[in-house]
C-alpha positions as CSV (number, residue, x, y, z in Angstrom):
1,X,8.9,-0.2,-3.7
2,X,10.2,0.5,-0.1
3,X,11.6,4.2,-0.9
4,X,8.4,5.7,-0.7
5,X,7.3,4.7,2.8
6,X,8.8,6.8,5.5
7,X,11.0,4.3,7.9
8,X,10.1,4.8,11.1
9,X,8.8,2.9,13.4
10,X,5.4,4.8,13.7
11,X,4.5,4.0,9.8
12,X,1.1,2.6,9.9
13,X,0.1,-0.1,7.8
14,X,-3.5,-1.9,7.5
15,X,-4.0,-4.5,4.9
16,X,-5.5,-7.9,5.1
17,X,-7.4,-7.4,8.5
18,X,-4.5,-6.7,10.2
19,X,-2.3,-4.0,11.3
20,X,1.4,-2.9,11.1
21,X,3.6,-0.6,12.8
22,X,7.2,0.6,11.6
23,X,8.7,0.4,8.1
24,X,10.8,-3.0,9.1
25,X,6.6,-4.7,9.5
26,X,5.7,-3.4,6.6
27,X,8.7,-4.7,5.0
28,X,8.0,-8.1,6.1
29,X,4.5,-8.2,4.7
30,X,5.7,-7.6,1.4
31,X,8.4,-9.7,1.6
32,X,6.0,-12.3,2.7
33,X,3.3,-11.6,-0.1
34,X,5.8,-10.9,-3.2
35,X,8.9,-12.7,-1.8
36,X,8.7,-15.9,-0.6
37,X,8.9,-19.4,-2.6
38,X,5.9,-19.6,-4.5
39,X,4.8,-16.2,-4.5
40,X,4.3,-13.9,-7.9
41,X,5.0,-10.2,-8.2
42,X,2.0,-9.8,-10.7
43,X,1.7,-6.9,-12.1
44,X,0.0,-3.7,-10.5
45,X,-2.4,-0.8,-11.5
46,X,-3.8,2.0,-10.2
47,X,-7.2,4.0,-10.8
48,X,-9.7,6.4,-9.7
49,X,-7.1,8.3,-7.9
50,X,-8.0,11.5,-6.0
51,X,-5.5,13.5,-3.9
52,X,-6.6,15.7,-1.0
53,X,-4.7,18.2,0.2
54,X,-4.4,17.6,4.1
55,X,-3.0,20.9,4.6
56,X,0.8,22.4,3.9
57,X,2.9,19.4,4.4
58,X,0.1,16.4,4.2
59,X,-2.1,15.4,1.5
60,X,-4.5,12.3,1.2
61,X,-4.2,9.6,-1.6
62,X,-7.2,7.5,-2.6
63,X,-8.4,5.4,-5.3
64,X,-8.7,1.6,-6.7
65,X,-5.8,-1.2,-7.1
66,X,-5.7,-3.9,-8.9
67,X,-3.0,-7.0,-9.4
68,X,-2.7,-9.1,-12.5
69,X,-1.3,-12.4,-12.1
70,X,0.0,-15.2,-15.1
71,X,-1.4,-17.9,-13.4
72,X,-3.9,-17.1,-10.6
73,X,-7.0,-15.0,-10.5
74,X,-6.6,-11.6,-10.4
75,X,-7.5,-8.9,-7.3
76,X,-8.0,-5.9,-6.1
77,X,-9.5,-3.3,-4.1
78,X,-9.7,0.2,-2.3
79,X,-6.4,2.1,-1.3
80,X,-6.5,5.2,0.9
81,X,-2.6,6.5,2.1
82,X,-1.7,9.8,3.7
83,X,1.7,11.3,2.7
84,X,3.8,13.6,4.9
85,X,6.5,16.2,3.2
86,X,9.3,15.6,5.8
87,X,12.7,16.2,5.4
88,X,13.8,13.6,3.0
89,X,10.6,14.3,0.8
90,X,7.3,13.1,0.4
91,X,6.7,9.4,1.9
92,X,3.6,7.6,3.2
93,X,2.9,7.6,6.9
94,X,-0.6,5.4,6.9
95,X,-1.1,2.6,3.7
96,X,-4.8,1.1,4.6
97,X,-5.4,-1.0,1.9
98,X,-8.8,-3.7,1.4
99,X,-9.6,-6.7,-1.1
100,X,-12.7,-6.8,-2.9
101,X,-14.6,-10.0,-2.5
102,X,-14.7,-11.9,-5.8
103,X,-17.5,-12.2,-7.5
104,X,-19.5,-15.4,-7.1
């Protein structure tokens, strides 16, 4: 999961109201969320993706998320990342992602 995020401590990560910086944060809030007793992976899908090209060596990925679980509710949301081609390839620089509000 971790390979595709560039590790550095100027990685950018917004999710849950709350922001990130470096890969080692970012780490830890996946850890956190996917990791620890009593959590479950679930399983994940992507759709509606668009990618914008950002210029020569950055492009914009967009789209919706969602995560299946066995035995909770499922969620999901809106993703938007930026990837930079630096030199050990592609990797994300910024991850924002948001949670839909359930339906009532």
């Amino acid at each position: 999961m971790s390979a595709g995020y560039w590790n550095s401590p100027e990685l950018t990560f917004y999710s849950g109201g709350s922001v990130s910086m470096g890969y080692d944060a970012m780490l830890a809030h996946y850890k956190k969320g996917y990791q620890s007793e009593g959590a479950e992976m679930g399983q994940l899908e992507f759709s509606a993706i668009e990618i914008q090209p950002l210029g020569a060596y950055a492009q914009l990925a967009r789209g919706h998320w969602k995560l299946t679980y066995g035995a909770k509710p499922s969620v999901g949301g809106l993703f938007s990342l930026v990837f930079e081609h630096l030199p050990e390839g592609w990797r994300i620089v910024h991850d924002h992602t948001s949670v839909e509000a359930p339906p009532k």
